[in-house]
C-alpha positions in Angstrom: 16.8 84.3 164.8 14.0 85.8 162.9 14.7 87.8 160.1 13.3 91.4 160.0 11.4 92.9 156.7 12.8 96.3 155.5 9.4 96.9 154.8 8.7 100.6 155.8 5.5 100.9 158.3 2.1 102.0 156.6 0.9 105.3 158.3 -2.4 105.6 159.2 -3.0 107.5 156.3 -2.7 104.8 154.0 -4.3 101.9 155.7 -7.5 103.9 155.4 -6.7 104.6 151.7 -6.5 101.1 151.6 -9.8 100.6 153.3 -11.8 103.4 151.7 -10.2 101.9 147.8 -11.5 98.4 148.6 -15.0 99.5 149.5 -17.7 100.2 146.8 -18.3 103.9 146.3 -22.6 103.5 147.5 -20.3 101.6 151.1 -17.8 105.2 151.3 -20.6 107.5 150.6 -22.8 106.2 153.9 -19.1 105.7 155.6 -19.1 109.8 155.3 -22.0 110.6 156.2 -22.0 108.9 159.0 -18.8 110.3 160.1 -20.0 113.9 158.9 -23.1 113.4 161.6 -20.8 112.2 164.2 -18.3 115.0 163.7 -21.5 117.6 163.4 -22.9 116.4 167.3 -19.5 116.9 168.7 -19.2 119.8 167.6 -22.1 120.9 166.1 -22.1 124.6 167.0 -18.7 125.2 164.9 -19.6 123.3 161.7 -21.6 126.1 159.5 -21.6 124.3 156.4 -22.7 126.4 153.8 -23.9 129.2 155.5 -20.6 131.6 156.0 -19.7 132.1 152.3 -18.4 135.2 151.4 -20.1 137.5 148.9 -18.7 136.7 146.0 -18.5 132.7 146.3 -22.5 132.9 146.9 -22.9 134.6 143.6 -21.9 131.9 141.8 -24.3 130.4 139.4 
């Protein structure tokens, strides 16, 4: 018989933390852009990044 591991299961959640913390920070920068342009030609017509601010966030300096 093989002995089980009370070791919990990682969620998916923290295997990609664990991915994303090994990876050098120039590696997770091109990793999010390049899920950012995937995501934007899915769905392209309801990402508006930037250009539905309200008054009063626009106004910032």
């Amino acid at each position: 018989m093989k002995k089980q591991s009370k070791q919990r299961k990682k969620t998916a959640q923290e295997r990609q933390d664990e991915i994303f913390r090994k990876m050098s920070a120039e590696k997770r920068i091109e990793v999010g852009a390049k899920l950012w342009l995937l995501a934007k030609s899915l769905v392209g017509d309801k990402i508006n990044y930037g250009t539905k601010r309200s008054q009063a966030s626009s106004n910032r300096s």
